[in-house]
C-alpha positions in Angstrom: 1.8 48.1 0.2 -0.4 48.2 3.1 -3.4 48.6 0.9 -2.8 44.8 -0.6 -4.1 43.3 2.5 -7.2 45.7 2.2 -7.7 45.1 -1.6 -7.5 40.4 -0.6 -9.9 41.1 1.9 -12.3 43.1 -0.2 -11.5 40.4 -3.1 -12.2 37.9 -1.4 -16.0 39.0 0.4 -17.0 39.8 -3.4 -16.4 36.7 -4.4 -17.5 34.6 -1.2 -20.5 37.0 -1.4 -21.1 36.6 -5.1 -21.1 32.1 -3.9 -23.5 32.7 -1.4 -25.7 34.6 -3.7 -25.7 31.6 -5.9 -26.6 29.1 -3.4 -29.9 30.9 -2.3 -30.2 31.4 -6.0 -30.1 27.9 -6.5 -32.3 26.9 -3.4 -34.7 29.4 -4.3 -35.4 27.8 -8.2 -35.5 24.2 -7.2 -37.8 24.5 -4.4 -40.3 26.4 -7.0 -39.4 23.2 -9.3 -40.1 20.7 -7.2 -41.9 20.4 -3.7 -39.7 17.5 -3.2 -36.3 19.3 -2.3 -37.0 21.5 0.5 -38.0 19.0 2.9 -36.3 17.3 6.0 -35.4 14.1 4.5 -33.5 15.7 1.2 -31.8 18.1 3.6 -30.2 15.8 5.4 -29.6 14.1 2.0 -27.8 17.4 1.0 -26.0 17.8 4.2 -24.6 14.0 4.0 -23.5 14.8 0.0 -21.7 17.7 1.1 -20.2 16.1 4.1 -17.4 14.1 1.8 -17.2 16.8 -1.4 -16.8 19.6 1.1 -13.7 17.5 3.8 -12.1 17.1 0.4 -12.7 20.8 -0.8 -11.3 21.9 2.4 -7.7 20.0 1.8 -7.4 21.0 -1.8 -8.0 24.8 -1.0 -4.7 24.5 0.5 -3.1 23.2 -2.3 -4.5 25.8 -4.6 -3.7 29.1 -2.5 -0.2 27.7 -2.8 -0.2 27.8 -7.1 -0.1 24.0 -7.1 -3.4 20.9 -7.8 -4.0 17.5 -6.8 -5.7 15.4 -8.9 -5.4 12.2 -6.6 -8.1 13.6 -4.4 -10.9 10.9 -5.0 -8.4 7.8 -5.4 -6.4 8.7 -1.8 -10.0 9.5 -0.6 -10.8 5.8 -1.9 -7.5 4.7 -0.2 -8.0 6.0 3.0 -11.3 4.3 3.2 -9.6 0.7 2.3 -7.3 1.2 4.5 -9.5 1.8 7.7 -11.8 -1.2 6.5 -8.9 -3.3 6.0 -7.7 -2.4 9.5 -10.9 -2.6 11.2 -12.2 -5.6 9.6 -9.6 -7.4 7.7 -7.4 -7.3 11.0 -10.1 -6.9 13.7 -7.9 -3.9 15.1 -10.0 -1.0 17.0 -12.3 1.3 15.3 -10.4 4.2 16.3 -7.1 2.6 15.2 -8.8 1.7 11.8 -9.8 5.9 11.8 -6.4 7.1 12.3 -4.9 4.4 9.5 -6.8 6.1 7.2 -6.2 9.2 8.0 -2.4 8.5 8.0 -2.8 6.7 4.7 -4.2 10.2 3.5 -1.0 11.9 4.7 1.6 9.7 3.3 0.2 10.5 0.3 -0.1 13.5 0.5 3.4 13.5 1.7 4.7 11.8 -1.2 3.2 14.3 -3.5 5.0 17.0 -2.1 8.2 15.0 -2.3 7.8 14.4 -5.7 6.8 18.1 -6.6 9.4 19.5 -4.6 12.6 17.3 -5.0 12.2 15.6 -8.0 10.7 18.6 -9.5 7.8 16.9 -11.1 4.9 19.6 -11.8 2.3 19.2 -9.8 -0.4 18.2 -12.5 1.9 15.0 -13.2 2.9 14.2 -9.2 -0.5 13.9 -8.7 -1.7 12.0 -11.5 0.8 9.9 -10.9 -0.5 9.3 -7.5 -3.7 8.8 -8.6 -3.0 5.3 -10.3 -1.2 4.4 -7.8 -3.7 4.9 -5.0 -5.7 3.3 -8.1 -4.0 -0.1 -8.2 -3.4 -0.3 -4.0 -6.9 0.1 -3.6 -7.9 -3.2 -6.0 -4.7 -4.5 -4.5 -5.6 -4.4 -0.4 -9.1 -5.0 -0.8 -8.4 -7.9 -3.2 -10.9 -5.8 -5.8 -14.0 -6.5 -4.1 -15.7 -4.5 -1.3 -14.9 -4.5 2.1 -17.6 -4.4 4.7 -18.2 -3.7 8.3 -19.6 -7.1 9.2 -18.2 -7.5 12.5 -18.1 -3.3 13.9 -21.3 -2.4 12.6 -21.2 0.3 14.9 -18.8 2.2 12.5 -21.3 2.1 9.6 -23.3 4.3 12.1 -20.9 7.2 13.0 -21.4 8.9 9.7 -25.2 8.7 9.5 -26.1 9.5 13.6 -28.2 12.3 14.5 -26.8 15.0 16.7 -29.4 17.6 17.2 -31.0 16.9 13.8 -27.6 16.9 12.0 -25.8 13.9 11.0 -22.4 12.9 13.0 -20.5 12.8 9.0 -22.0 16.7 8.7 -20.4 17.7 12.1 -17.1 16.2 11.4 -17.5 18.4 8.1 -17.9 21.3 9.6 -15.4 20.6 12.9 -12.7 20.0 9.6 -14.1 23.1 8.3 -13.1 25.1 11.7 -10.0 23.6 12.3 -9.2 24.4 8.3 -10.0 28.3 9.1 -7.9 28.3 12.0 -4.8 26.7 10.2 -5.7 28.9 7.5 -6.1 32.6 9.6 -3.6 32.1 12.4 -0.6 29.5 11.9 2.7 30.1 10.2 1.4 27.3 7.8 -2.1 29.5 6.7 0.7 32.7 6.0 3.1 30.6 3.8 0.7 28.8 1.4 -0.5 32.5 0.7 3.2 33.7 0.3 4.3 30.3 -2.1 1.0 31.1 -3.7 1.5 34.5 -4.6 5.3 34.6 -5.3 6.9 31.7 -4.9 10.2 33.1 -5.9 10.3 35.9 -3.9 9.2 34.0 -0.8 12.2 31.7 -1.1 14.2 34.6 -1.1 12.6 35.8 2.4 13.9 32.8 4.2 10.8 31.0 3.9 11.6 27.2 3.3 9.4 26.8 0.4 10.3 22.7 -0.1 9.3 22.4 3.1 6.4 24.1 3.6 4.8 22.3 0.7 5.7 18.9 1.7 3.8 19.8 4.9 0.7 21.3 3.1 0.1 18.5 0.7 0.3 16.2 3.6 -2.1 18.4 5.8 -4.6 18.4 3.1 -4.0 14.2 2.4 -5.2 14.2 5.9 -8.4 16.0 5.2 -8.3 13.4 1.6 -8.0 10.3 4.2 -10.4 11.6 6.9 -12.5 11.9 3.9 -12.1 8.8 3.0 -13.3 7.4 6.3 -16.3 9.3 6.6 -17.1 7.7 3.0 -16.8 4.2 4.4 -19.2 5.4 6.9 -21.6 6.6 5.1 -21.8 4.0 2.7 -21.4 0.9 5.1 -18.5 -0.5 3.4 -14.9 0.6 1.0 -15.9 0.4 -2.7 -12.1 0.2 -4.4 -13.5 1.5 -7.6 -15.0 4.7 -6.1 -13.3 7.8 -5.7 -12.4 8.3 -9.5 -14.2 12.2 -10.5 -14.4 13.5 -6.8 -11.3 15.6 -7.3 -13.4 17.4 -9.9 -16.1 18.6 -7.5 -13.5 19.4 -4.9 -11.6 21.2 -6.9 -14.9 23.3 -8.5 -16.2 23.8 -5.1 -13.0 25.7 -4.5 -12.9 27.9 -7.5 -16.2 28.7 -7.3 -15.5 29.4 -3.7 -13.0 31.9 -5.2 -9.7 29.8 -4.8 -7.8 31.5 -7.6 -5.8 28.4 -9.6 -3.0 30.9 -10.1 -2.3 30.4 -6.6 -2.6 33.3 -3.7 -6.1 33.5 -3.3 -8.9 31.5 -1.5 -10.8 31.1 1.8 -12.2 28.2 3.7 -15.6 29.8 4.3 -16.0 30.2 0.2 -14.9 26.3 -0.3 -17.8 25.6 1.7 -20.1 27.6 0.0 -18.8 26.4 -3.2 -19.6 22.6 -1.8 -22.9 23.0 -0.9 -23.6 24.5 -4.3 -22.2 21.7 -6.2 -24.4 19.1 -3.9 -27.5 21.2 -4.2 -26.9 21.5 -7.8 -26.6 18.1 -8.2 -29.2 16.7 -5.6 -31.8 19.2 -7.7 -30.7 18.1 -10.7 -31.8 14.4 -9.6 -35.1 15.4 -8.0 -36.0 16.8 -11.5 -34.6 13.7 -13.0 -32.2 15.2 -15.0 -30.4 12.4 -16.5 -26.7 11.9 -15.1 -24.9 12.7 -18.3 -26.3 16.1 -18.0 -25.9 16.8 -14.8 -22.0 16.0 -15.6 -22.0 18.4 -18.3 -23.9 21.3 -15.9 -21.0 20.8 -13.4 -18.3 20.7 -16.1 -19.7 24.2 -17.5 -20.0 25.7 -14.1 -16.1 25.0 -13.7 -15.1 26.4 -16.5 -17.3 29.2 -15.9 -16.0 29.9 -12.4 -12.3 30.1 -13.6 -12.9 32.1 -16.5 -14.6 34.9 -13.9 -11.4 34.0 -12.0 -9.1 34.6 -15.0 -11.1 38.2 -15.7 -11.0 39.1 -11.5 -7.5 39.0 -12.1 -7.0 40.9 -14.8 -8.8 43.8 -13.6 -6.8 43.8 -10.4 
């Protein structure tokens, strides 16, 4: 028993290891392609891409160490983001007020998932997708389907894109999210019982561990990181689009597989989300710079997904 510590630990730097070796892999063939992506400007370019994809990554690797998915990521992204415009502009409120609406907007959510997965015993595939027309509707329902922007606190439009040192305010919020998440992860109660549900559900309930409970509280953790998300996306883009959001829980959800977040549940690490994000932006930013056309680049992604779970599904079996 004490080796199955040893043998996750191993497991997991292979597989980080094996992301990070991609990446550099990835850097090293576009910058021979094009003398266009290894500049300042597009790295700052990648860094902002990543900044959203990899917040969102971040929550959902939660979700999948604990066996379970959300596919509402990029509507209660898009919710959050209403919500703070509305807030902010709609009702001249604060900007910090408008932040921590959307933020809380992410965790009822979130919360509400977990309800619905754990009381009303709805899988977690339909919970979710459930959620995600729902977020759908109330974001063309607050925002009267038309953009919201930041006419009157055009100071908010600015905290995403302001330079820090070189690095844009939206990419240190990523990576602040991205400590806090390893620290949740590594040393609270909350880190240690996603990786028990996720492993054996069953046998942690038998334990003591109050498995309802503890996955109410993780799916609204990670709606947090979905609504702070959200906000950094209003940011960024100077305004909340209603209709945007729909696909993002497809490259948050591939950034943490190929990160080595097992779908089965039991299995993942912050540092490997991370990884996986920046190698779905650089992917994609590279992709553009070749002008790839966008249909491609969809299908690339897509292949790289399924890919990254089958290596996941063969990991397994030889463990």
């Amino acid at each position: 028993m004490a080796d199955q510590p040893k043998k996750r630990i191993n497991s997991k730097a292979a597989q980080t290891a094996l992301a990070f070796s991609s990446l550099i892999l990835l850097i090293i063939i576009f910058t021979a392609a094009s003398a266009s992506f290894l500049t300042p400007g597009n790295i700052v370019t990648i860094l902002l891409m990543t900044a959203v994809n990899g917040i969102l990554a971040v929550g959902i690797t939660f979700i999948i160490i604990t066996g379970g998915i959300d596919l509402s990521v990029g509507t209660v992204m898009t919710f959050g983001s209403v919500i703070t415009a509305f807030v902010i502009s709609n009702l001249s409120m604060p900007i910090a007020i408008g932040i921590l609406a959307g933020i809380l907007a992410g965790v009822l959510c979130g919360f509400v998932n977990g309800v619905s997965i754990t009381k009303l015993h709805l899988p977690p595939f339909i919970a979710t997708l459930g959620m995600m027309n729902v977020t759908k509707g109330l974001n063309l329902i607050v925002s009267g389907a038309r953009p919201i922007y930041f006419a009157e606190k055009p100071e908010f439009t600015r905290i995403a894109t302001t330079m820090v040192l070189g690095i844009p305010v939206g990419v240190l919020i990523f990576f602040a999210s991205a400590l806090i998440a390893v620290f949740i992860l590594s040393k609270t109660v909350i880190g240690r019982y996603a990786f028990a549900i996720g492993s054996n559900e069953e046998s942690a309930r038998l334990s003591g561990i109050n498995t309802d409970g503890w996955k109410i509280a993780i799916y609204s953790m990670s709606g947090a990181f979905f609504g702070l998300g959200g906000v950094v996306m209003a940011s960024r883009v100077a305004s909340a689009q209603p209709s945007l959001g729909v696909g993002y829980e497809m490259d948050a959800i591939a950034a943490a597989v190929i990160g080595g977040a097992s779908l089965s549940g039991g299995e993942g690490s912050i540092l490997g989300t991370i990884i996986g994000a920046f190698i779905i932006t650089v992917l994609t930013n590279g992709l553009r710079i070749l002008s790839v056309p966008q249909e491609w680049q969809m299908v690339v992604t897509g292949l790289i997904v399924i890919g990254a779970v089958y290596l996941d599904i063969v990991r397994r079996r030889v463990k």
